[in-house]
C-alpha positions as CSV (number, residue, x, y, z in Angstrom):
1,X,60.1,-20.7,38.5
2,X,62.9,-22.1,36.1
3,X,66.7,-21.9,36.8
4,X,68.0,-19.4,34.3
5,X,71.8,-19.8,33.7
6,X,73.3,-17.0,31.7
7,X,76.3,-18.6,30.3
8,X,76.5,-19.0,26.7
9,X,75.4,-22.1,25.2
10,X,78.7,-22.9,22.7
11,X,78.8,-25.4,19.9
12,X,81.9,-26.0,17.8
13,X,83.9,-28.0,15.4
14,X,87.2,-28.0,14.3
15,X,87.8,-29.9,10.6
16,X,91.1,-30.4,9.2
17,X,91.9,-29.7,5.6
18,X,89.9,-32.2,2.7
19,X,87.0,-32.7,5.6
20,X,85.0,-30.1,4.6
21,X,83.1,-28.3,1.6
22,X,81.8,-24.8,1.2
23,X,78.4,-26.5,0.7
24,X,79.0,-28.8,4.0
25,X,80.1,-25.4,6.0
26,X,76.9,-24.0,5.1
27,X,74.9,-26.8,6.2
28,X,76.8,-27.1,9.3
29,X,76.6,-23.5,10.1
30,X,72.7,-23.8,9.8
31,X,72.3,-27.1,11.5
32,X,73.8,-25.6,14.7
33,X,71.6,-22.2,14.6
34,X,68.5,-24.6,14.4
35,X,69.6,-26.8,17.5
36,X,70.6,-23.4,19.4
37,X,66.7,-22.2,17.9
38,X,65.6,-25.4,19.4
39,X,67.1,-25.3,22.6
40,X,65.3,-21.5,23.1
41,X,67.5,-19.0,21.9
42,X,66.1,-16.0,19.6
43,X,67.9,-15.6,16.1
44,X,69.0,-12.4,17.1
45,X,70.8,-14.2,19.7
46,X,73.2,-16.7,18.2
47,X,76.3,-15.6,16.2
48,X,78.2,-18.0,14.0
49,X,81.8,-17.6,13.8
50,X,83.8,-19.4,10.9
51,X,87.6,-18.7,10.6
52,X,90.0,-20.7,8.7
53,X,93.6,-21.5,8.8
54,X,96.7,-21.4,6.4
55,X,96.6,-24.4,6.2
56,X,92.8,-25.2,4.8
57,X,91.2,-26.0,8.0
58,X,88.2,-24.6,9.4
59,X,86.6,-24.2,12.6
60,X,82.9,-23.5,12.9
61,X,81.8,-22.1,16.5
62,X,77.8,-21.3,16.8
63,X,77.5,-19.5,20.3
64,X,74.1,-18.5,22.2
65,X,74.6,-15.1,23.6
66,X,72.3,-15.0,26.3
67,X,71.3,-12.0,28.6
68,X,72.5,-11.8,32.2
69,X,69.3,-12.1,33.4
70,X,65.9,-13.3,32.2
71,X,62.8,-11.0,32.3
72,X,59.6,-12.9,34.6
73,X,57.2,-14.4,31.7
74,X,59.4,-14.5,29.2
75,X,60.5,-17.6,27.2
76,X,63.9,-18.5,27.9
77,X,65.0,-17.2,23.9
78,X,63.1,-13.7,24.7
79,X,65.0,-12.6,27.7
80,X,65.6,-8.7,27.6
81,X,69.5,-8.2,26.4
């Protein structure tokens, strides 16, 4: 038996104006999904939120949604949500 904690698993960065290129978002963006991959969770449950400020900053939050609870046999990623 595993200890299944259902809070979502949150990863963010915050990047001030001249620290970051549409190419370096993009790699960003896909870095975190493959370390929230990595760390269990199914594609279908990470969203990637990118909003930007007047000012040209950007922040980049990559959040595992997990389900409240976990089905019995199923990998941690494949929980029924």
């Amino acid at each position: 038996m595993t200890l299944y904690q259902p809070e979502p698993v949150e990863i963010s960065t915050r990047m001030r104006p001249g620290e970051w290129t549409e190419e370096s978002l993009t790699a960003l963006a896909a870095s975190y999904r493959d370390e929230l991959l990595g760390m269990g969770a199914s594609a279908s449950a990470i969203e990637i939120v990118t909003d930007r400020d007047e000012n040209g900053g950007v922040n980049v939050v990559a959040t595992w949604i997990k389900p409240a609870t976990l089905d019995e046999g199923a990998a941690p990623g494949e929980g029924a949500g």
